[in-house]
C-alpha positions as a Markdown table, in Angstrom:
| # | Residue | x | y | z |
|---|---|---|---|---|
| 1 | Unk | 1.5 | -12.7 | 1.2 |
| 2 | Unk | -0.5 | -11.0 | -1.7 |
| 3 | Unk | 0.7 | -7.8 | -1.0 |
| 4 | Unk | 4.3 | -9.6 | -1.0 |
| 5 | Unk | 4.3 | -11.3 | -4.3 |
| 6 | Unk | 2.3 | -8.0 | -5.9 |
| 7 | Unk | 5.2 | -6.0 | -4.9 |
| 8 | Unk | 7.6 | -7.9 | -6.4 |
| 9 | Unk | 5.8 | -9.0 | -9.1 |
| 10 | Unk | 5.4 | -4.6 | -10.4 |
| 11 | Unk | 9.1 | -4.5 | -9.0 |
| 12 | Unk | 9.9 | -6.8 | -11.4 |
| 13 | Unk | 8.0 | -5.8 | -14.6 |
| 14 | Unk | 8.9 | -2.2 | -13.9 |
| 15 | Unk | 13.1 | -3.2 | -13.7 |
| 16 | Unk | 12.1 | -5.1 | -17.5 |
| 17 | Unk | 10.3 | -2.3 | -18.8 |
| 18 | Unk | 13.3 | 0.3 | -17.8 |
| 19 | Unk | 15.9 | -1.7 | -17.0 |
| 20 | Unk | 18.2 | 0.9 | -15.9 |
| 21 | Unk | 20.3 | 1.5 | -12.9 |
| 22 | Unk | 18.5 | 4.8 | -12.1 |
| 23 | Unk | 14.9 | 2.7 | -12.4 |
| 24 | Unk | 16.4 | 0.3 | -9.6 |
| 25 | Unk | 17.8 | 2.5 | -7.6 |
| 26 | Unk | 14.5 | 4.9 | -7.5 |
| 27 | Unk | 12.3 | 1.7 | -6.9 |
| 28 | Unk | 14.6 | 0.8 | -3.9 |
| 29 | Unk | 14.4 | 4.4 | -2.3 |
| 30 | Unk | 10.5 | 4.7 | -2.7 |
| 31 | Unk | 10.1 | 1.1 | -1.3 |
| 32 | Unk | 12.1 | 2.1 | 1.6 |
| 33 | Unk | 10.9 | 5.6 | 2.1 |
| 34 | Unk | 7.1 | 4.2 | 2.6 |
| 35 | Unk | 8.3 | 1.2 | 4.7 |
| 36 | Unk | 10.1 | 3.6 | 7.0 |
| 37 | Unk | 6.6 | 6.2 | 6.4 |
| 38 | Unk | 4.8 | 3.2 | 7.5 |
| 39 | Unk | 6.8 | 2.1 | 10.7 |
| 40 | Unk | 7.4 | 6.1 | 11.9 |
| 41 | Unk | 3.7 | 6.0 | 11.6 |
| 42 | Unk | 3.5 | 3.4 | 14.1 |
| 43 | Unk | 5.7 | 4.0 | 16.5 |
| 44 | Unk | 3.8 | 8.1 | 16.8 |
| 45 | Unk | 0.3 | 6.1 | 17.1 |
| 46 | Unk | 1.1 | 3.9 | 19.9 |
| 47 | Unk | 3.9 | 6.0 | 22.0 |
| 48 | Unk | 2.5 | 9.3 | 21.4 |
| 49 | Unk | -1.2 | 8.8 | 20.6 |
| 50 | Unk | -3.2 | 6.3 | 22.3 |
| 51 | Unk | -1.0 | 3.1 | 23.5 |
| 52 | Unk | -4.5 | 0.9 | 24.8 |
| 53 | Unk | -5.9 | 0.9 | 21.5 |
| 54 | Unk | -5.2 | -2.0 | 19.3 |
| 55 | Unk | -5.5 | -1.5 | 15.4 |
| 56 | Unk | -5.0 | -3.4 | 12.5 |
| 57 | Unk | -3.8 | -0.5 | 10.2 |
| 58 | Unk | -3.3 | 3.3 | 9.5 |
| 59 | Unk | -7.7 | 3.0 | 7.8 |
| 60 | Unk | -8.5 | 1.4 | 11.5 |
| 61 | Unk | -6.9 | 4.1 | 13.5 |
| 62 | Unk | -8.1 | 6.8 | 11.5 |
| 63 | Unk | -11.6 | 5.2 | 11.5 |
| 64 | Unk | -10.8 | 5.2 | 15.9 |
| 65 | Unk | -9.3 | 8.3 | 15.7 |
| 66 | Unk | -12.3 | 10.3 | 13.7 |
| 67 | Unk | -15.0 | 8.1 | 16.1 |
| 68 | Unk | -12.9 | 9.4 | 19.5 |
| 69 | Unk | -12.9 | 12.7 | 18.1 |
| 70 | Unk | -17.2 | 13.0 | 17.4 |
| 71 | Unk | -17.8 | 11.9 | 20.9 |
| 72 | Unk | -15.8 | 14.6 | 22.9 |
């Protein structure tokens, strides 16, 4: 929920301080593009990676990820 109303709270203070059509439309591209980064992310970790481990976020996996890799 934090990261929810922080969002939209910089969303809309950046729109105030450059309230042009080009501000908005960049804002909505860059908002999608890491949403989509985020869930592409996701879907190569747990079809491609390792589909057993369960994970909380990208920090947990690579904190998994860099542990798997100093035992073997």
């Amino acid at each position: 929920l934090l990261f929810l109303v922080l969002g939209i709270l910089s969303s809309f203070l950046l729109i105030l301080d450059r309230p042009t059509i080009t501000t908005f439309l960049l804002l909505l591209i860059a908002v999608w593009s890491f949403a989509r980064f985020y869930y592409f992310m996701f879907y190569v970790i747990t079809n491609y990676i390792d589909s057993d481990y369960k994970y909380s976020g990208i920090i947990s996996f690579v904190k998994y990820w860099l542990s798997k890799r100093k035992q073997n």
